[in-house]
C-alpha positions in Angstrom: 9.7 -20.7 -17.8 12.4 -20.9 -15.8 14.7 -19.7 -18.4 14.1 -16.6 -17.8 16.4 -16.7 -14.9 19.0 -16.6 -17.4 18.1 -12.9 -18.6 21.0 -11.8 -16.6 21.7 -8.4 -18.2 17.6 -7.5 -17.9 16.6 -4.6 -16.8 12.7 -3.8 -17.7 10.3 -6.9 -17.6 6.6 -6.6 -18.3 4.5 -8.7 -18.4 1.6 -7.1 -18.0 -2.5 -7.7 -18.9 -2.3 -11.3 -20.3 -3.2 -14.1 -19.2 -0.6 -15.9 -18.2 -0.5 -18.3 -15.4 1.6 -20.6 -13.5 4.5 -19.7 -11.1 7.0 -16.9 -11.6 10.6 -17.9 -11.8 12.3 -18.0 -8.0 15.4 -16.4 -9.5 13.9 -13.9 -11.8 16.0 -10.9 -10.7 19.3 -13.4 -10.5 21.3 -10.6 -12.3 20.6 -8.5 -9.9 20.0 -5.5 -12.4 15.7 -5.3 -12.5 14.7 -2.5 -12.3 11.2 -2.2 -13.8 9.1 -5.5 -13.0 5.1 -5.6 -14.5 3.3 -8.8 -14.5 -0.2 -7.3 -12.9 -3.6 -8.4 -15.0 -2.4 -12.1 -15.2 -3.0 -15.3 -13.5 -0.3 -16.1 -12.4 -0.1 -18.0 -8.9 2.0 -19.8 -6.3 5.0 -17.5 -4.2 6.0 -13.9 -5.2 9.7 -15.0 -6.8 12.5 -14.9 -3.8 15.3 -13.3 -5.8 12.8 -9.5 -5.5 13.8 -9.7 -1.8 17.3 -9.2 -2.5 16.8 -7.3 -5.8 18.2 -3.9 -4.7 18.2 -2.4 -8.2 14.2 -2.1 -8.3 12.4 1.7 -8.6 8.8 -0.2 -9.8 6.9 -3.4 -9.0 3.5 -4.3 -10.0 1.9 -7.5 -9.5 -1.5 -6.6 -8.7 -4.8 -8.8 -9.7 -3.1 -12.1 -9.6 -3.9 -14.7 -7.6 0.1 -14.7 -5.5 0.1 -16.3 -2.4 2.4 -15.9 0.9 2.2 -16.9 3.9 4.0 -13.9 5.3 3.9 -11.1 3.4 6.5 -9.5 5.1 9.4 -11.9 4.7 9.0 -11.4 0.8 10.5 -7.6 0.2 13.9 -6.3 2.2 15.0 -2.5 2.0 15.2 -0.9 -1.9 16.9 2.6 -2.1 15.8 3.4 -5.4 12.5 1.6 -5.0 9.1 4.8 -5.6 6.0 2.5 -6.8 4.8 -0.7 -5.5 1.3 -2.7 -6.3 0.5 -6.1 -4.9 -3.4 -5.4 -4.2 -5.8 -7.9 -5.2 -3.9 -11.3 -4.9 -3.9 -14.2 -1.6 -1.4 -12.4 0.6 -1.7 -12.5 4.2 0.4 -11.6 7.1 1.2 -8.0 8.2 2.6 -4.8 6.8 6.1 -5.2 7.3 7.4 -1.6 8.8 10.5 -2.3 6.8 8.3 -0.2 3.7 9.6 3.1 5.5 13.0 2.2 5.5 12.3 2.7 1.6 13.8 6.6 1.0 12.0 7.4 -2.7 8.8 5.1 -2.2 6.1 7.3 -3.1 2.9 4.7 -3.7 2.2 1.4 -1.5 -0.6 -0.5 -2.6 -1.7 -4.0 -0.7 -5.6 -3.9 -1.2 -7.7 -6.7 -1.7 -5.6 -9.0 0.1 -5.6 -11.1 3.5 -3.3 -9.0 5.7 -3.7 -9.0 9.5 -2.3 -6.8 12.6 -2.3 -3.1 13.0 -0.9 -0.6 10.4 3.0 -0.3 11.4 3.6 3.4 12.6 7.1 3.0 11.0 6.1 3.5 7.5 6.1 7.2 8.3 10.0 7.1 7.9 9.4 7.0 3.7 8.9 10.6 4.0 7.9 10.8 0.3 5.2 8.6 0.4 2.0 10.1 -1.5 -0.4 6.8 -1.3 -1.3 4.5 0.5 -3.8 2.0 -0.4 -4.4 -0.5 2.4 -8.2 -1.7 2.0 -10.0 -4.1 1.6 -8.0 -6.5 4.4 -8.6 -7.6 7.8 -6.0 -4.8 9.6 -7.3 -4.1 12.8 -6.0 -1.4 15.5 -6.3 2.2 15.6 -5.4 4.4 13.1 -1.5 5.8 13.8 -2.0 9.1 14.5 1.9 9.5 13.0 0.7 9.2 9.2 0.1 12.7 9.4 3.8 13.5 9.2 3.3 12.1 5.8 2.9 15.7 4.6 2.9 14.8 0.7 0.0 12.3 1.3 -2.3 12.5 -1.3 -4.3 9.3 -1.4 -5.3 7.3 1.5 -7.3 4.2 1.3 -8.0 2.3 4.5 -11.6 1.8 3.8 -12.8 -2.4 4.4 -11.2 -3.2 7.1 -11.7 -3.5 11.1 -9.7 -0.2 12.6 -11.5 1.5 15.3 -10.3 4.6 17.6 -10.9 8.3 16.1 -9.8 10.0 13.1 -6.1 11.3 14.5 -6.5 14.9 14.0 -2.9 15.0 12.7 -4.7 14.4 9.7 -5.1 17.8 9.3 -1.4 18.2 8.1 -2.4 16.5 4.5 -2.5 19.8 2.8 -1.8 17.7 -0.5 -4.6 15.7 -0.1 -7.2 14.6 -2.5 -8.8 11.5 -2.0 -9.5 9.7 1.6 -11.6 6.6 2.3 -11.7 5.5 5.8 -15.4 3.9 5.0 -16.3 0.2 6.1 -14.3 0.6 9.5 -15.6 1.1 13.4 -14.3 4.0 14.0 -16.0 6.4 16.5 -16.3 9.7 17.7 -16.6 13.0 16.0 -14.8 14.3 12.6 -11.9 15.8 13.0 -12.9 20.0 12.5 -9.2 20.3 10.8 -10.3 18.4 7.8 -11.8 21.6 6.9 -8.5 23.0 6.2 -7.9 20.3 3.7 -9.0 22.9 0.6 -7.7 19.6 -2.2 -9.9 17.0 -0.9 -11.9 16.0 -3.4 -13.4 12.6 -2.4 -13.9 12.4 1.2 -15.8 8.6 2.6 -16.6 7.8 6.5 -19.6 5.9 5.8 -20.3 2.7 7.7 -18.5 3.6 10.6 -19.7 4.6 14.6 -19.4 8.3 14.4 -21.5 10.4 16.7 -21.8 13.9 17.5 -22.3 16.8 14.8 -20.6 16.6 11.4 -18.0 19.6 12.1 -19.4 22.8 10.2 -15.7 23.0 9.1 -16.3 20.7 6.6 -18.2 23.0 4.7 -15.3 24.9 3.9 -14.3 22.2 1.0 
């Protein structure tokens, strides 16, 4: 209802695993004060509310497995100082990743699977320095893999698996001594393994399946 725009004092809002549906208020975040917003697990539709754009107070958004729309994804969200968790996989978004997410100093997770996105994955989201996943698949982001993600040295999931990237594995890669889980699967990459990722003694869950790799699997690996 669009009474809730009048919450002006509110703080925490979740909404989370119901079944709500219908649009979210424009002016949910009019006071300007949110700081905690949950509504994932619903059924909600229609645009993500345009008072989050300008709601500088947030540190945690999650609206995943909705059914949100946007035109531009990248128009919706601005620059949040405090902001460190952010889920919006599994809705109608399309668009591009806006390379605004690194001007974001305490993000730590960016999720956008399951969603409609386009273009190449903007190198600037290297400049959120504390970022420790990213969780891109499942779109339609084509390019080459920026070989500057591996200055995101606290990386410890990376999901890029479903979409249409091609080029090699950047052996910068190698500098995710943190990492645990990486799923580049369902892409057209090529060319051979990076031997550094046999340096990466926390991976746990390593996919490249359904890709163009040639040449031998590095005997590196066997170091995990």
């Amino acid at each position: 209802p669009q009474e809730l725009e009048n919450l002006m004092k509110l703080t925490v809002l979740d909404l989370a695993t119901n079944r709500f549906f219908g649009y979210l208020p424009r002016d949910i975040c009019s006071g300007g004060l949110l700081q905690r917003f949950s509504a994932e697990n619903n059924e909600f539709s229609g645009p993500i509310p345009k008072s989050l754009k300008g709601c500088k107070s947030l540190v945690r958004v999650s609206l995943q497995r909705n059914q949100f729309t946007s035109n531009n994804i990248s128009e919706d969200f601005d620059v949040y100082p405090n902001l460190q968790f952010v889920d919006l996989s599994y809705n109608n978004l399309s668009g591009e990743i806006s390379g605004i997410w690194g001007q974001c100093p305490n993000l730590t997770t960016l999720r956008i699977a399951g969603n409609k996105l386009t273009g190449s994955i903007p190198s600037e989201i290297v400049n959120a320095t504390k970022i420790q996943e990213l969780d891109f698949s499942s779109n339609h982001l084509v390019g080459v893999v920026p070989k500057d993600l591996g200055r995101l040295t606290s990386m410890v999931n990376l999901k890029l698996n479903g979409n249409q990237l091609f080029g090699s594995v950047p052996s910068e890669f190698g500098a995710f001594t943190k990492l645990d889980y990486l799923d580049l699967s369902t892409n057209k990459l090529n060319g051979s393994i990076p031997s550094i990722f046999g340096e990466l003694v926390h991976l746990n869950y390593l996919d490249l399946s359904n890709n163009k790799f040639s040449q031998e699997i590095p005997s590196q690996l066997g170091k995990l």
